[in-house]
C-alpha positions in Angstrom: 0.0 0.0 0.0 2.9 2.2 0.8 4.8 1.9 -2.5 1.6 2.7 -4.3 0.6 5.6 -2.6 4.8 6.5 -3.1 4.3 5.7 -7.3 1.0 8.1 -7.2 2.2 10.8 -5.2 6.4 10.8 -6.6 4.9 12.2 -10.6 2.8 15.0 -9.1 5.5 16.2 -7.0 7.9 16.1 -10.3 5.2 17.6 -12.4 4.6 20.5 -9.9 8.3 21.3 -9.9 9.1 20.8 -13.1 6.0 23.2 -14.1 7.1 26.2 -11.3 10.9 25.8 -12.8 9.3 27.3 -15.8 7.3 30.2 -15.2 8.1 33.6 -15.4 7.3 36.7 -13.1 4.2 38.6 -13.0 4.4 42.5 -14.8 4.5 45.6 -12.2 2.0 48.8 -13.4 2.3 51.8 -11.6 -1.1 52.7 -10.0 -2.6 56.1 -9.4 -4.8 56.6 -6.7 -8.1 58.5 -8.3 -8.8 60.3 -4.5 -5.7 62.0 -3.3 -3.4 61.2 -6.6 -0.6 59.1 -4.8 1.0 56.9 -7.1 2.5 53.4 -6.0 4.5 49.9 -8.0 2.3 46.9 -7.7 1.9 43.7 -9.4 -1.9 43.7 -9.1 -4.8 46.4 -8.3 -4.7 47.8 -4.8 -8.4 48.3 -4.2 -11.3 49.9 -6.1 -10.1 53.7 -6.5 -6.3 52.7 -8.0 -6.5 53.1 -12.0 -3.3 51.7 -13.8 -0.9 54.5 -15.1 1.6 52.9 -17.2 3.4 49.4 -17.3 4.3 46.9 -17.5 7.5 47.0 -16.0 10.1 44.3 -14.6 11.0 45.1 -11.5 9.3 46.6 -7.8 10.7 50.3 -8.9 9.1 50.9 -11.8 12.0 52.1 -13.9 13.0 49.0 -16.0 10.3 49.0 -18.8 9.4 45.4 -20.5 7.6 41.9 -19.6 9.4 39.5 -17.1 10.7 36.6 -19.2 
């Protein structure tokens, strides 16, 4: 019972690893704040009143233009 549940479990681990090894990084946009006009890096939409400025960028500062390979 052991060794089966080992041969089941051993290929999802591989696939899972095998398929994070591969992926790339998620773009940063620059976000402006539509109430008091602050303007902040993120990889995905603060809240509600954040509209997206410009992007996408690779890294947190928002200098380095482009699309994380």
């Amino acid at each position: 019972m052991k060794s089966r549940l080992t041969a089941l479990v051993a290929p999802m681990v591989l696939m899972l690893v095998c398929g994070t090894a591969f992926s790339s990084g998620a773009p940063w946009f620059r976000w402006k704040n539509k109430v008091n006009k602050t303007i902040m890096c993120a990889k995905t939409t603060p809240g509600d009143v954040w509209v997206v400025m410009d992007g996408p960028y690779m890294e947190s500062r928002c200098k380095k233009p482009g699309n994380p390979q």
